[in-house]
N, C-alpha and C positions, 0 to 999 in steps of 0.2 A: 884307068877306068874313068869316063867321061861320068857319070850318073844319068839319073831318067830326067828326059827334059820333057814328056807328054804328059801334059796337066792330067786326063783322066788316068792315067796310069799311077800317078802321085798323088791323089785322092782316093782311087780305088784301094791302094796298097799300101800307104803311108805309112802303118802299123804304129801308132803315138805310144810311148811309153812314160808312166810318171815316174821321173828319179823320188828316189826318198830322199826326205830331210827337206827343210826348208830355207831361202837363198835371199840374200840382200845384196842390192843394190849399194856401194859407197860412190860419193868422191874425194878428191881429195881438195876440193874446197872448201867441203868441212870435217877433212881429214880424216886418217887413217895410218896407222901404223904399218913395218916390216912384215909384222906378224900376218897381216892380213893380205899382202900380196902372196905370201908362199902358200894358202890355201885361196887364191884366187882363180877360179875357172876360165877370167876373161878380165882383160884390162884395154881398157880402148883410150886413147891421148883426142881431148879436146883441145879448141884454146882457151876452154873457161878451166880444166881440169883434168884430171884422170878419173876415168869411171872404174870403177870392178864389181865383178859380181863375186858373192864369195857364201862359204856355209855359214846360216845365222848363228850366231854364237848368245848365251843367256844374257851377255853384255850389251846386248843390240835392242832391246826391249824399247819398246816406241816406235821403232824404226818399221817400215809395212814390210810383211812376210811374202815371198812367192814360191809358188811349187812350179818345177821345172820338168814341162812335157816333152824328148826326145822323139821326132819326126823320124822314123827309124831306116825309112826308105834312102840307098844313097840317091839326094836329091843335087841334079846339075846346077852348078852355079849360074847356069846361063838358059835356066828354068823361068819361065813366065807364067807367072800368075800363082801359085800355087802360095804364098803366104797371103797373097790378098785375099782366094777364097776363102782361106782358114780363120784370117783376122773379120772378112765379113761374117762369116757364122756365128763365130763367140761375140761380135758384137750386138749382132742381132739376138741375142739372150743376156746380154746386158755384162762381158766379160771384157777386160782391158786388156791388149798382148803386149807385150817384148819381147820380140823376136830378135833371135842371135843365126847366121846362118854362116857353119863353118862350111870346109872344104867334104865331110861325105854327110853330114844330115842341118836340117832346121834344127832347132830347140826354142820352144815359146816359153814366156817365162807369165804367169798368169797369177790372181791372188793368189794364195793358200787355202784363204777358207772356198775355194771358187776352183779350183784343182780338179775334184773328181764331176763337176756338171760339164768343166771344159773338156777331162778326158771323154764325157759321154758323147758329147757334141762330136768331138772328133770322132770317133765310130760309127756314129748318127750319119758323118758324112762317108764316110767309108762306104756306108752301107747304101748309100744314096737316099738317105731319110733326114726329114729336116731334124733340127736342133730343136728343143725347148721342150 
């Protein structure tokens, strides 16, 4: 299964879901334990370090919180344009993204306290109505 690669069909349908819990960002340039790779959803190899994202833990305190919206649509990896639209809209309401895009959906990764303006947003566009 290829996934959808026609942008209005991937806006129209997208269907955004917010996971629960909230997600950090580590590297490991200023480290990070075993522990934290085996609850890790995502580790990507830089040459400054290793990144992951992983569930916030009460030990993580300081660290910025994000809530994780799954793009639920399977979206083609050889889809055009569709994370630009998403990331233009949240930004135009004043939202920062990190997008992860595996092999069947996107996942943006957005404040915490900014979570449910961004899931509205994304419906807003679903709906073909602006943001804000």
């Amino acid at each position: 299964m290829q996934g959808e690669r026609n942008l209005d069909t991937l806006l129209k349908t997208m269907q955004p879901l917010l996971t629960d819990g909230k997600w950090v960002f580590r590297t490991s340039a200023n480290g990070f334990d075993a522990a934290k790779l085996e609850t890790a959803i995502l580790m990507f190899r830089e040459p400054e370090g290793v990144t992951i994202i992983s569930p916030a833990k009460p030990s993580d305190e300081g660290l910025p919180t994000w809530g994780m919206i799954t793009l639920s649509i399977h979206s083609s990896l050889e889809a055009v344009g569709f994370l630009a639209a998403i990331t233009t809209s949240l930004a135009a309401i004043g939202i920062p993204v990190n997008a992860v895009s595996a092999y069947y959906h996107d996942h943006i990764f957005v404040p915490y306290e900014r979570r449910d303006d961004a899931l509205e947003c994304l419906r807003c566009m679903m709906r073909e109505t602006e943001c804000g």
